[in-house]
C-alpha positions in Angstrom: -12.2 -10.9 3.0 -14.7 -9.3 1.0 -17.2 -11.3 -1.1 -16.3 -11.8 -5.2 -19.7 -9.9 -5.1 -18.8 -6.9 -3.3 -15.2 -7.2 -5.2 -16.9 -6.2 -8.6 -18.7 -4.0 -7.3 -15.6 -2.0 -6.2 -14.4 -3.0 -9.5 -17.1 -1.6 -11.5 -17.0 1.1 -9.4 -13.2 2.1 -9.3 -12.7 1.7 -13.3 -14.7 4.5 -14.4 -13.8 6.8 -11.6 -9.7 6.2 -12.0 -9.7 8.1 -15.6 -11.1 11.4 -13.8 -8.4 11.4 -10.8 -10.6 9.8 -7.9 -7.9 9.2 -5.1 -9.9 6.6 -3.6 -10.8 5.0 -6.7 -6.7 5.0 -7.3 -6.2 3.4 -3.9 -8.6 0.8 -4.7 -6.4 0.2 -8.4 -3.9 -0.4 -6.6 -5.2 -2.9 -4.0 -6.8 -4.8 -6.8 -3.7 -5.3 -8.8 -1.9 -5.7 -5.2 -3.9 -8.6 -4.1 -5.2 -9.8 -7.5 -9.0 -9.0 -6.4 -11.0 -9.2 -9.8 -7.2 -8.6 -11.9 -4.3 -10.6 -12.3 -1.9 -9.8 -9.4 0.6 -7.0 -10.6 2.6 -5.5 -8.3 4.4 -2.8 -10.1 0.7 -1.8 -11.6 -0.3 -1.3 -7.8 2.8 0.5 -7.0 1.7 3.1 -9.9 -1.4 3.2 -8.6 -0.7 4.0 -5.2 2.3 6.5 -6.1 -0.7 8.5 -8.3 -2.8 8.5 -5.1 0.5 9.3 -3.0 1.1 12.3 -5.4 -2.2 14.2 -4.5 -1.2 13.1 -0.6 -3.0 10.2 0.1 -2.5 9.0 3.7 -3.3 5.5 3.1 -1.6 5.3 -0.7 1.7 6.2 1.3 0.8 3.9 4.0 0.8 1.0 1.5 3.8 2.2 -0.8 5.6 1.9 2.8 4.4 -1.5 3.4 5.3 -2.5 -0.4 8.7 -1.4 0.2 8.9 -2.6 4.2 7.7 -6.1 3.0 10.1 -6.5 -0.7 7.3 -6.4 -3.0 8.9 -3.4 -4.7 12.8 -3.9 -4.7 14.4 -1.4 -3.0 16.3 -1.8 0.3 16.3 2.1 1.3 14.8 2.0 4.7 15.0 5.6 5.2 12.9 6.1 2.3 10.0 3.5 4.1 10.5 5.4 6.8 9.5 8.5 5.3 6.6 6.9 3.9 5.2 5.9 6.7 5.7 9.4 8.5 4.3 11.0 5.7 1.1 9.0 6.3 1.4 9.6 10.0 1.4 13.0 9.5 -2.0 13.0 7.8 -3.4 11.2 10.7 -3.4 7.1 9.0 -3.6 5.1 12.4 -1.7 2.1 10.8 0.9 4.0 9.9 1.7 5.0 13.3 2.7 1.6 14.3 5.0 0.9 11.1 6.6 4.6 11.8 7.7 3.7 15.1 9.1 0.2 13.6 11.4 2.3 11.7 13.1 3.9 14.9 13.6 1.0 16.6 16.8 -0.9 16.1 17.2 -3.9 14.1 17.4 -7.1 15.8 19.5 -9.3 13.4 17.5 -12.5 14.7 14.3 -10.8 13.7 13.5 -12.9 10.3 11.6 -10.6 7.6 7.8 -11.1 7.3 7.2 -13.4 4.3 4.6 -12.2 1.3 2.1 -15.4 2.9 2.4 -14.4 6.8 2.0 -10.9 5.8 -0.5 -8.9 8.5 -1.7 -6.8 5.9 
């Protein structure tokens, strides 16, 4: 966990830069308003976020849009549409996003209970 130092620092840093189309600083929106780091928590401000990074194909903004949708922040019980996600980041070589691909093409085991929002690995 990064220090409330360093966090507005990346704050200071990200605001200016997310006017003029930085795709990192939009990651970092999103992961602020995602974990509430130096904002109030907002997850449907992340998921903006990340989908404006996704849109200029951003490996890691679809890696997180996947785990948004994997995990129930976002509503939406489409799993093929995770699973794309997560390929899509795959494809431009995000290492985490190898794992959570392959998850996809396993099948379900209905013991298996979902990952809640506080055991979350992410």
């Amino acid at each position: 966990m990064a220090s409330p130092k360093t966090r507005s620092r990346r704050w200071r840093f990200a605001v200016p830069w997310r006017c003029k189309g930085s795709v990192p600083a939009q990651v970092w929106m999103g992961k602020f308003y995602l974990h509430g780091d130096s904002t109030v928590r907002n997850p449907q401000d992340a998921y903006q976020w990340f989908l404006a990074a996704a849109q200029k194909q951003s490996a890691e903004a679809f890696h997180h849009l996947g785990m948004m949708l994997d995990q129930g922040v976002i509503e939406n019980p489409d799993a093929e549409q995770t699973r794309q996600l997560f390929e899509q980041a795959a494809a431009l070589k995000y290492v985490p996003a190898y794992f959570q691909a392959g998850k996809h093409f396993l099948p379900r085991n209905p013991m298996r209970k979902p990952i809640g929002s506080r055991r979350s690995i992410w």
